[in-house]
ROSELO-685075 format. One record per atom (N, C-alpha, C): residue in three letters; y, z, x. Coordinates in steps of 0.001 Angstrom, whole numbers, padded with zeros to 6 digits. Layout:
PT; ALA; Y; Z; X
...
***
This chain:
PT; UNK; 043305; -146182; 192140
PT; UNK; 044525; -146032; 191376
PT; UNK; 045740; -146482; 192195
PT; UNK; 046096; -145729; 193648
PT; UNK; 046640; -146595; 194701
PT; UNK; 046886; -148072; 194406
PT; UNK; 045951; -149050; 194655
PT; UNK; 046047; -150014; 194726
PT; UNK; 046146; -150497; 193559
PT; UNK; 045294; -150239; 192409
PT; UNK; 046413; -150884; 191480
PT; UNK; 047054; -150974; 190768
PT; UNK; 048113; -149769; 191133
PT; UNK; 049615; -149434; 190989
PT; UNK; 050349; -150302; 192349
PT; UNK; 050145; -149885; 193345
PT; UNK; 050609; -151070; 194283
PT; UNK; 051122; -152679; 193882
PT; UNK; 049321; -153370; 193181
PT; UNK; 049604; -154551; 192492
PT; UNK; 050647; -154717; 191528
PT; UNK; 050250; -153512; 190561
PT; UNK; 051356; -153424; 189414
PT; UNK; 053023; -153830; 190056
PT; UNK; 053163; -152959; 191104
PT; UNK; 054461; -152656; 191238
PT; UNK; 054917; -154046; 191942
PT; UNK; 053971; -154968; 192039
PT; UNK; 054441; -156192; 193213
PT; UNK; 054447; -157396; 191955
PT; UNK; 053914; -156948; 191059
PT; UNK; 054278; -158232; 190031
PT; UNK; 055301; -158222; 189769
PT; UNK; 056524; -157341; 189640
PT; UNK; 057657; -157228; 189415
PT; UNK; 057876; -157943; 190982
PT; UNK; 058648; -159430; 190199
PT; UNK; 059385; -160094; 191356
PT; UNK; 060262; -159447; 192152
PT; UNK; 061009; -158680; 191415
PT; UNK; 062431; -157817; 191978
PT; UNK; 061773; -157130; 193521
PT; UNK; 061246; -156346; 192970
PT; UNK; 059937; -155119; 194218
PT; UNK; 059520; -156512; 194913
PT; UNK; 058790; -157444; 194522
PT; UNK; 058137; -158260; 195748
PT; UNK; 059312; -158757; 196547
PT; UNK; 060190; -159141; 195939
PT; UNK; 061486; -159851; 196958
PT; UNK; 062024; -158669; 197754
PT; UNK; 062349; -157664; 197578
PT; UNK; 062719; -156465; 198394
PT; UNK; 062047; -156236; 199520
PT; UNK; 060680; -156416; 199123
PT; UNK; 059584; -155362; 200498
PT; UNK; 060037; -157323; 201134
PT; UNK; 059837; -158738; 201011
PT; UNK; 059931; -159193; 201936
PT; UNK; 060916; -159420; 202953
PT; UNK; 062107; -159381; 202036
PT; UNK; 063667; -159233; 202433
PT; UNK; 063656; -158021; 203764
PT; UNK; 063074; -156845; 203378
PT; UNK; 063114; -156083; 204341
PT; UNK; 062015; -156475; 205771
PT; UNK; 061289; -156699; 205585
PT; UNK; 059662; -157453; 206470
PT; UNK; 061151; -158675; 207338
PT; UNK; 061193; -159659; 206465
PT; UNK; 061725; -160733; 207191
PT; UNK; 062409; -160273; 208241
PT; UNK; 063162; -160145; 208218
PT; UNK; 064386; -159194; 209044
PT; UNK; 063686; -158260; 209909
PT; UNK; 063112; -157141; 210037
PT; UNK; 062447; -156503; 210981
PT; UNK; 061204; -157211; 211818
PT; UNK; 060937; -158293; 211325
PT; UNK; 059722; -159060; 211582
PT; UNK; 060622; -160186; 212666
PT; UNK; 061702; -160361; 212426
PT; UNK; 062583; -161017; 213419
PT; UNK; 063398; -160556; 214608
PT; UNK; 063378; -159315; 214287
PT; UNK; 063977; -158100; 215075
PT; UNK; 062803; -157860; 216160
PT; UNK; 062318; -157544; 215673
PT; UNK; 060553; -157112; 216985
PT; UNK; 060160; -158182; 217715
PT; UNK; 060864; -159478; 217303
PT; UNK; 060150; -160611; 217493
PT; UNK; 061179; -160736; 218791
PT; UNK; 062637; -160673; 218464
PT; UNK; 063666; -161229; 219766
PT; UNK; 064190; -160261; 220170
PT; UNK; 064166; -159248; 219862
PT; UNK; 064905; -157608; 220912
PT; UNK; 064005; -158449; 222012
PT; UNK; 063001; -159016; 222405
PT; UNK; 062873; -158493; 224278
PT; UNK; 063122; -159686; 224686
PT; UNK; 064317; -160464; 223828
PT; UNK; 064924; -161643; 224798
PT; UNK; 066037; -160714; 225515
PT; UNK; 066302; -159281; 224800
PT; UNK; 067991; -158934; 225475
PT; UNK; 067734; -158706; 226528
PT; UNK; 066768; -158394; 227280
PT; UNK; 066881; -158073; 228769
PT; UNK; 066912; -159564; 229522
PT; UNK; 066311; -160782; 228666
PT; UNK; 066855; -161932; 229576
PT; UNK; 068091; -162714; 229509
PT; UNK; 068561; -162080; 228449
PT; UNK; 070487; -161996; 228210
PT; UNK; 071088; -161108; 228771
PT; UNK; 070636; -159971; 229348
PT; UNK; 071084; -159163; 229965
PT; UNK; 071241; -159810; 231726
PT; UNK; 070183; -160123; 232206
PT; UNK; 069924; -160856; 233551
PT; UNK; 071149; -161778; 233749
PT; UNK; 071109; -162883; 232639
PT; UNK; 071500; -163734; 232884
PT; UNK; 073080; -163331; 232474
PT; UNK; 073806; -162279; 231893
PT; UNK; 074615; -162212; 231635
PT; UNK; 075181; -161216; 233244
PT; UNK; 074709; -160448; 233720
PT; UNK; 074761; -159521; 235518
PT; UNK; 074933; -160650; 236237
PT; UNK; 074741; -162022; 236415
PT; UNK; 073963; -163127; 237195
PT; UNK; 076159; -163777; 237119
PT; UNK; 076737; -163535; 236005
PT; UNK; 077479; -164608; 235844
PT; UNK; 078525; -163686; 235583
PT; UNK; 078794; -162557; 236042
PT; UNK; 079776; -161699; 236051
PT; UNK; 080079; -161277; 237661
PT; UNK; 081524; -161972; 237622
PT; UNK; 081741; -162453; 239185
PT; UNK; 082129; -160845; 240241
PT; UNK; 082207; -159866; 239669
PT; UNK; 082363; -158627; 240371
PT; UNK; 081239; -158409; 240663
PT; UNK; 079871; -159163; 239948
PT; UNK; 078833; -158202; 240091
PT; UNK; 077909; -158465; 241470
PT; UNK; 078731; -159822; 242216
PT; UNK; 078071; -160234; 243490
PT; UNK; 078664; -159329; 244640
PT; UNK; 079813; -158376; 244425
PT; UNK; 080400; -157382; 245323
PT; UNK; 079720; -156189; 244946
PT; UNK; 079188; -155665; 244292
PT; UNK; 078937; -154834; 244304
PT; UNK; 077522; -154348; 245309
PT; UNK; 076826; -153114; 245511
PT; UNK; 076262; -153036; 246401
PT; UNK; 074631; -152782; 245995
PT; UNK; 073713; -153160; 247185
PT; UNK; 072424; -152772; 246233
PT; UNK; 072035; -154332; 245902
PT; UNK; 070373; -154391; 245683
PT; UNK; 069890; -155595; 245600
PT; UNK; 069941; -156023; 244286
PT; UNK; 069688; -157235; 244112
PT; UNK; 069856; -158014; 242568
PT; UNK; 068838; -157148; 242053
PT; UNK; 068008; -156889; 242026
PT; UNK; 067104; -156241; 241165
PT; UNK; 067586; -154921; 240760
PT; UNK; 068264; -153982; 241788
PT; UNK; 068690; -152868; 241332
PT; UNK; 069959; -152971; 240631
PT; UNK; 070882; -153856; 241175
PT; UNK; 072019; -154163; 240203
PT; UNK; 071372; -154774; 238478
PT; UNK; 070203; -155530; 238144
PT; UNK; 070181; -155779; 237084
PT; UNK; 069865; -154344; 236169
PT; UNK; 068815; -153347; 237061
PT; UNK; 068410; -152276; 236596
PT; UNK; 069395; -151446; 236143
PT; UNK; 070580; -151136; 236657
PT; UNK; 071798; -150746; 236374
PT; UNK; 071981; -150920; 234944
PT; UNK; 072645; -152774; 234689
PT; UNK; 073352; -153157; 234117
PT; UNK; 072801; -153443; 232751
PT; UNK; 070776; -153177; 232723
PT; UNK; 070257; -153212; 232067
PT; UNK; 070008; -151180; 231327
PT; UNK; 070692; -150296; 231712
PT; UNK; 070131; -149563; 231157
PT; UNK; 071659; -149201; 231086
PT; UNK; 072646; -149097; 231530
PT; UNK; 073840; -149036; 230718
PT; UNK; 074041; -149926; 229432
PT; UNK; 073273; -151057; 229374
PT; UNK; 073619; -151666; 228044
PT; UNK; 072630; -151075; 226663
PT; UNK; 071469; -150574; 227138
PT; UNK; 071203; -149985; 226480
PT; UNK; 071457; -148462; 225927
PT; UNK; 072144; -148117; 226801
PT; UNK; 072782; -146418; 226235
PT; UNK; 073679; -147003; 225070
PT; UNK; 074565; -148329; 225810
PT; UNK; 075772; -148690; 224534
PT; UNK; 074635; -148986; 223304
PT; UNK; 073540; -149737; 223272
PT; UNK; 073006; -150037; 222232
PT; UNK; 072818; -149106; 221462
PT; UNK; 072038; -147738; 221788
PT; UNK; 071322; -147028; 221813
PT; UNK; 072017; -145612; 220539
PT; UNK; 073552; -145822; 221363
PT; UNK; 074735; -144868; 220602
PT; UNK; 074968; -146452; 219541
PT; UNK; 075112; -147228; 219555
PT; UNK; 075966; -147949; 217970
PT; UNK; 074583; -148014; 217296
PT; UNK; 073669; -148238; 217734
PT; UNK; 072211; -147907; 216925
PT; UNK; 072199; -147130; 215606
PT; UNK; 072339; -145860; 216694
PT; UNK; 072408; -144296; 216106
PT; UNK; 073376; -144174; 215178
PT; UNK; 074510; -144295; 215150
PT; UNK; 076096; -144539; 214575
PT; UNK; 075835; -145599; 213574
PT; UNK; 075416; -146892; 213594
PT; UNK; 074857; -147483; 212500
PT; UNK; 074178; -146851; 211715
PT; UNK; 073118; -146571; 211772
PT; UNK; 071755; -145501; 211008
PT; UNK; 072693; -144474; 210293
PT; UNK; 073734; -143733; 210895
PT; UNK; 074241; -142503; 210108
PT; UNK; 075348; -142934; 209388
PT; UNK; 075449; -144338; 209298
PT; UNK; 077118; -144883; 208203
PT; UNK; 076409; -145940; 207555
PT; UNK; 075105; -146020; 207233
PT; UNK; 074538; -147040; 206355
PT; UNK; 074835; -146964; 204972
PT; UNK; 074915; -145441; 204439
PT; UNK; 075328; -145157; 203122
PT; UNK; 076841; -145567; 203380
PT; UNK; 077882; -145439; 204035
PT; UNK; 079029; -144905; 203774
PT; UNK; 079239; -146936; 203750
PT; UNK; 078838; -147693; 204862
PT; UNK; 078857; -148895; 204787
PT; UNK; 078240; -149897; 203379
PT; UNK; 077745; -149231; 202851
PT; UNK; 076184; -150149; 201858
PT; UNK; 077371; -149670; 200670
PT; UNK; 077890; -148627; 200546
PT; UNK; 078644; -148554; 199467
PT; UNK; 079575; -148965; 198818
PT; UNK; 080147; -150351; 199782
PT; UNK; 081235; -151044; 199994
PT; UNK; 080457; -152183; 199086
PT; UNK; 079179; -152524; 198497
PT; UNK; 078483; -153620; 198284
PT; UNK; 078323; -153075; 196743
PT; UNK; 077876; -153910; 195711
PT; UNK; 077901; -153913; 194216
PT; UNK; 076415; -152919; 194100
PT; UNK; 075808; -153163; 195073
PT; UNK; 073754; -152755; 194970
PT; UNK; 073523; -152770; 196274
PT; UNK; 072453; -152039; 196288
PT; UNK; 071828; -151861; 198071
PT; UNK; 070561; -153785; 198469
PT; UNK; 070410; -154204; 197114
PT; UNK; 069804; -155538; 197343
PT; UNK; 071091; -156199; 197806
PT; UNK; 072111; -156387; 197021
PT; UNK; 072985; -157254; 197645
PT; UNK; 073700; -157100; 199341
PT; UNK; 073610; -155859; 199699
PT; UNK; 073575; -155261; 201128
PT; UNK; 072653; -155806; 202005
PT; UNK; 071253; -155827; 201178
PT; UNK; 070294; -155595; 202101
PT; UNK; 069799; -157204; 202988
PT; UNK; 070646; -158227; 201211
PT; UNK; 070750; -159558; 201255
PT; UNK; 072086; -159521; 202755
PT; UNK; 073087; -159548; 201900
PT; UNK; 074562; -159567; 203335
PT; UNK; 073718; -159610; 204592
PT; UNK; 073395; -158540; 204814
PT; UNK; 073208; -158319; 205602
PT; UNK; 072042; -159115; 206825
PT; UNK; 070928; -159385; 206249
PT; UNK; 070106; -160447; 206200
PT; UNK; 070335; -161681; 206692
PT; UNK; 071270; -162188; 205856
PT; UNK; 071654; -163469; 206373
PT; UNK; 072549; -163425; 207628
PT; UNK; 073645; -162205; 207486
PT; UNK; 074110; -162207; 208867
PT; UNK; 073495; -161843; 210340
PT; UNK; 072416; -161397; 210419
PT; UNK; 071328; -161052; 211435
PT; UNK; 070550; -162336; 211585
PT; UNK; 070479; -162768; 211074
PT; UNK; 069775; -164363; 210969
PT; UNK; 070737; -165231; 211661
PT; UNK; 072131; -165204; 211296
PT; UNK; 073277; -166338; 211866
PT; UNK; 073756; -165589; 213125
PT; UNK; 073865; -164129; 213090
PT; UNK; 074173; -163235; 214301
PT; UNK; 072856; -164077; 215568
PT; UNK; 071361; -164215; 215309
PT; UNK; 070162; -164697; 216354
PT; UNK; 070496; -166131; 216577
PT; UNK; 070704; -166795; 215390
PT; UNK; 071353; -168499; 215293
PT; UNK; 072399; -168553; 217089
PT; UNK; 073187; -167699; 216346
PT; UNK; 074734; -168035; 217757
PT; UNK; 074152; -167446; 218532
PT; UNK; 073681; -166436; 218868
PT; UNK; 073437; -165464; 220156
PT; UNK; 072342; -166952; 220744
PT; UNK; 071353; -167472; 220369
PT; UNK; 070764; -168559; 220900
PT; UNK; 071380; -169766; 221339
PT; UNK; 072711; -170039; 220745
PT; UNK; 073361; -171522; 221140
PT; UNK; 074317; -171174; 222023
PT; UNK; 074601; -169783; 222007
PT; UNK; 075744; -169751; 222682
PT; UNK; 074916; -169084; 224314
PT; UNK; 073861; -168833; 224051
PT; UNK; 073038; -168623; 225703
PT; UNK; 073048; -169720; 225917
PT; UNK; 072879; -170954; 225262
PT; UNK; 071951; -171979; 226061
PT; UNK; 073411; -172845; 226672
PT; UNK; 074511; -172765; 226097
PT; UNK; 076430; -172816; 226926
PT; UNK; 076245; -171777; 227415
PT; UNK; 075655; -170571; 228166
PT; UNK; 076136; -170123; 229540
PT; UNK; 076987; -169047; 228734
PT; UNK; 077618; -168955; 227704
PT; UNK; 078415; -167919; 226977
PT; UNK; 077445; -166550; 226809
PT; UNK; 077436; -166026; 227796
PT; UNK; 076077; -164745; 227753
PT; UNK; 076768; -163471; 227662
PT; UNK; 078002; -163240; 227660
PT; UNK; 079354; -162291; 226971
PT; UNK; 078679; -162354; 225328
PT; UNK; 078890; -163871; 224801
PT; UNK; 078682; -163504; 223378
PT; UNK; 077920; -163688; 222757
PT; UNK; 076960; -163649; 223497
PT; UNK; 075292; -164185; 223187
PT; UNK; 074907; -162746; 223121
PT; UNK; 075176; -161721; 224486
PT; UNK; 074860; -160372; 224719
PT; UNK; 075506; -159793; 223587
PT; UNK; 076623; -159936; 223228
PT; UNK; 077303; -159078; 222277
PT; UNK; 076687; -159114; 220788
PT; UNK; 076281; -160296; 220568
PT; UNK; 075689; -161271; 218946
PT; UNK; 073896; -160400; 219061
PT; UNK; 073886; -159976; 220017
PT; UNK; 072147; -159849; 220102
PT; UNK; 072096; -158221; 220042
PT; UNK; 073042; -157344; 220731
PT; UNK; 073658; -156030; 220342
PT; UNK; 073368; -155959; 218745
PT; UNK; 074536; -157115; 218396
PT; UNK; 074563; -156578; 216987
PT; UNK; 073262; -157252; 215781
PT; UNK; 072323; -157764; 216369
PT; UNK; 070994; -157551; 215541
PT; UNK; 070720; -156165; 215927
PT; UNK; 070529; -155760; 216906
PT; UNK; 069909; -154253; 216520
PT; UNK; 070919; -153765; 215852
PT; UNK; 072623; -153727; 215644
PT; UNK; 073060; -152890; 214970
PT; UNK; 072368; -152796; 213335
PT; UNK; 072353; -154491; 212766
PT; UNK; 072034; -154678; 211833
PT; UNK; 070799; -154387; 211373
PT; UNK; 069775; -154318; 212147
PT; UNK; 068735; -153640; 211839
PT; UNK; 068658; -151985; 211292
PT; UNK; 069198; -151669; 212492
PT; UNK; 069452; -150404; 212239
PT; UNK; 070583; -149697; 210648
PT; UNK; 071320; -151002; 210394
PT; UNK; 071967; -150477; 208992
PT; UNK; 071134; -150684; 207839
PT; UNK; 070062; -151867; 208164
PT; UNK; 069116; -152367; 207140
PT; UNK; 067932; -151428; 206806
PT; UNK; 067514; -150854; 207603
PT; UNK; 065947; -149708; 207525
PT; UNK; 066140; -148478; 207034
PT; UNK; 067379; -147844; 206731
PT; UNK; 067882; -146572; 206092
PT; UNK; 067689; -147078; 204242
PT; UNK; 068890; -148117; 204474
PT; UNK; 069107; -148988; 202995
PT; UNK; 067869; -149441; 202397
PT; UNK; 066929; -150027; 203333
PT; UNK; 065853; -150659; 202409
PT; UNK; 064777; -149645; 202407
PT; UNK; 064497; -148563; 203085
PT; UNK; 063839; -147186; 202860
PT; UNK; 063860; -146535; 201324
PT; UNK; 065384; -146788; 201502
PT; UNK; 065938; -145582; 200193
PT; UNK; 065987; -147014; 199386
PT; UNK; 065851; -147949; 199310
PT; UNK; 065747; -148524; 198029
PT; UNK; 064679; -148612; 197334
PT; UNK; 063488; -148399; 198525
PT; UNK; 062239; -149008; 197885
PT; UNK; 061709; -147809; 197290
PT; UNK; 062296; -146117; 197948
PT; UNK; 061594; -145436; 197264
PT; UNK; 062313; -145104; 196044
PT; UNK; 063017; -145658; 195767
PT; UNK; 064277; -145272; 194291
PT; UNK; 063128; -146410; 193335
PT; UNK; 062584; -147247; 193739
PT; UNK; 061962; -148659; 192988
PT; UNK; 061013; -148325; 192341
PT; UNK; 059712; -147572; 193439
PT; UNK; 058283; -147833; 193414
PT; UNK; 058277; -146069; 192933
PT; UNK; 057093; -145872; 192528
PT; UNK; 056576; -144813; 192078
PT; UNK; 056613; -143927; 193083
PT; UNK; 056279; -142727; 193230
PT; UNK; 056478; -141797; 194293
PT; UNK; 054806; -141477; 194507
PT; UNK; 054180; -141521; 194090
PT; UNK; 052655; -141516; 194144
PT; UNK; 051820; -142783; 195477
PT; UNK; 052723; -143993; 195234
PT; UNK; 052278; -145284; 196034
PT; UNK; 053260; -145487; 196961
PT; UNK; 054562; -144355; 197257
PT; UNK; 055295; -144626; 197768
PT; UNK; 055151; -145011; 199029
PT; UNK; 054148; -144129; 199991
PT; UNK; 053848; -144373; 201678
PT; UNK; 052622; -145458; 201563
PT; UNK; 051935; -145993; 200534
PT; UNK; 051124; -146999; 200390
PT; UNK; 052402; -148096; 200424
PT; UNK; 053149; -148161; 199646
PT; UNK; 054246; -149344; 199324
PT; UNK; 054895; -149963; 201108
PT; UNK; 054764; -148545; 201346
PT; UNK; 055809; -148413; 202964
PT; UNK; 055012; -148816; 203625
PT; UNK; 053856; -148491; 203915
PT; UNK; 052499; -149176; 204941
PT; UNK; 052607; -150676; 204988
PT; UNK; 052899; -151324; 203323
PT; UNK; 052631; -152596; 203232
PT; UNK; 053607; -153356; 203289
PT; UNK; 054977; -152709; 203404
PT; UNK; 056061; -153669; 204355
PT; UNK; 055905; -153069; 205683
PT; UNK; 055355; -152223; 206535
PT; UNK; 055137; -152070; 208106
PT; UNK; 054486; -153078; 208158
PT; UNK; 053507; -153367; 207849
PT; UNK; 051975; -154060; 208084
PT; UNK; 052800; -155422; 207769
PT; UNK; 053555; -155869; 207151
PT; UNK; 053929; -157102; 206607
PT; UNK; 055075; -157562; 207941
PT; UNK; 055484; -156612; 208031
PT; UNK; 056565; -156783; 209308
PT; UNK; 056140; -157342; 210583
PT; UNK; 055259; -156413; 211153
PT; UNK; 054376; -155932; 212011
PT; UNK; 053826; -158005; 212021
PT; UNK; 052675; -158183; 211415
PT; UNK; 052302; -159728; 211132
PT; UNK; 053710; -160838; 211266
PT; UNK; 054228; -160416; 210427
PT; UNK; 055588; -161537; 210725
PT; UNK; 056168; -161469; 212051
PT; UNK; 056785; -160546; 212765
PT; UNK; 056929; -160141; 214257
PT; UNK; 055593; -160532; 214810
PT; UNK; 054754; -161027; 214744
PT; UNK; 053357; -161399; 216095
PT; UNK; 053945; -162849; 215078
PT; UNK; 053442; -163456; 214306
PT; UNK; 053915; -165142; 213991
PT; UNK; 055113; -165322; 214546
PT; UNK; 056331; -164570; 214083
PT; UNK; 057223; -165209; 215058
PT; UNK; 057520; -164751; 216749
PT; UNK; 057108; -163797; 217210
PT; UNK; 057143; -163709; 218213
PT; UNK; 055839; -165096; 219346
PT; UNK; 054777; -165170; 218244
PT; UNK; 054203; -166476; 219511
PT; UNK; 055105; -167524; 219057
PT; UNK; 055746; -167634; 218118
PT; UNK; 056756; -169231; 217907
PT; UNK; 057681; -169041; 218514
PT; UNK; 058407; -167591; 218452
PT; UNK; 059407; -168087; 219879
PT; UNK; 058965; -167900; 221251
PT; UNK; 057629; -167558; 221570
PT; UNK; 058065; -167890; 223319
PT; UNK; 057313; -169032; 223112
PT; UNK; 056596; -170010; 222507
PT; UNK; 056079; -171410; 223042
PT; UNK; 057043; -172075; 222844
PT; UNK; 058345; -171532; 221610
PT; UNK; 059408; -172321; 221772
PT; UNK; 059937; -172277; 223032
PT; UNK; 060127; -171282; 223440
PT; UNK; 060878; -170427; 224729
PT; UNK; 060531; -171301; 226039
PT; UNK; 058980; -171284; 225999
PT; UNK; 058342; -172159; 227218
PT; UNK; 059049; -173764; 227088
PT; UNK; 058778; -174269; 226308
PT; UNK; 059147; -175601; 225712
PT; UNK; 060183; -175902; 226080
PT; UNK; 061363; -175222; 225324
PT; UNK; 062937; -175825; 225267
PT; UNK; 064011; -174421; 226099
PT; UNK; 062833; -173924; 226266
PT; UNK; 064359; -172648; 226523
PT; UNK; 064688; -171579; 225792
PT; UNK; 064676; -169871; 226167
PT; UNK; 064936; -168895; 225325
PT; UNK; 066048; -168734; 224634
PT; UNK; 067615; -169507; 225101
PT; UNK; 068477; -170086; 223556
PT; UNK; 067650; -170640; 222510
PT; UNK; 067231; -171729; 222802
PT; UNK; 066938; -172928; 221835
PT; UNK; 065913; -171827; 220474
PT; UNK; 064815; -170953; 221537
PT; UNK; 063584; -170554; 220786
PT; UNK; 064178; -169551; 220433
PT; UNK; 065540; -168272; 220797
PT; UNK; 066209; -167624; 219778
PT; UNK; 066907; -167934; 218427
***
């Protein structure tokens, strides 16, 4: 019965475009969060106080790498708890979930061109704010899908955008590091 209510609910184009809309986006997220620690490196590397300071390059990156993540860590959190108050500013939580989408997509676009110019200020800052955007997107597309789908197939529905995510994040995560190897972790962000 599960499954095919599941099917049912995916013939409706609306429901199928949602669960991928949400997949795409988290499936891109899992895929380049672990370039930030080599935006992080390279951003410690080119911040000219940071050759006075004391302590070896490795412990100075360790530093500069876990203070950036506390900042992540709090606008994360702070995102996640103003997703309603933010999403409400939008006509529908699809058209949010869209906005939003495309700007996490053009947010990875620049954060990649602008590493590969040495601009690692706004490459670091552009790559911050994919996780912010993630984090405003997974509240919104949670509560949309269970407002959509039946409440019976609901954690079946949810399994099958994890699982959909999950696959898209391993495809694009081996396309960007052979990109990565190839041309460079700008180019392959």
């Amino acid at each position: 019965q599960i499954i095919k209510s599941s099917i049912t609910s995916f013939k409706d184009i609306q429901n199928f475009r949602l669960t991928i809309n949400i997949a795409v986006f988290s499936g891109f997220y899992h895929a380049a969060k672990d370039y930030l620690q080599l935006i992080i490196s390279a951003l410690a590397l080119s911040i000219p106080v940071y050759g006075t300071l004391s302590g070896t390059t490795n412990e100075k990156e360790i530093v500069l790498i876990g203070i950036s993540y506390f900042i992540i860590y709090l606008l994360t959190a702070t995102a996640s708890q103003n997703t309603n108050t933010i999403g409400s500013n939008f006509r529908s939580l699809e058209k949010y979930l869209s906005f939003l989408l495309l700007l996490g997509l053009v947010a990875g676009l620049f954060a990649g061109i602008l590493y590969n110019f040495n601009f690692f200020v706004f490459s670091f800052a552009l790559f911050v704010f994919i996780f912010v955007v993630e984090n405003l997107r997974k509240p919104a597309g949670i509560a949309l899908i269970a407002s959509r789908f039946d409440d019976s197939i609901l954690a079946s529905i949810l399994s099958i955008e994890s699982q959909l995510s999950s696959v898209l994040g391993a495809i694009l995560s081996i396309l960007i590091g052979v990109m990565a190897d190839w041309l460079g972790p700008g180019f392959a962000i």
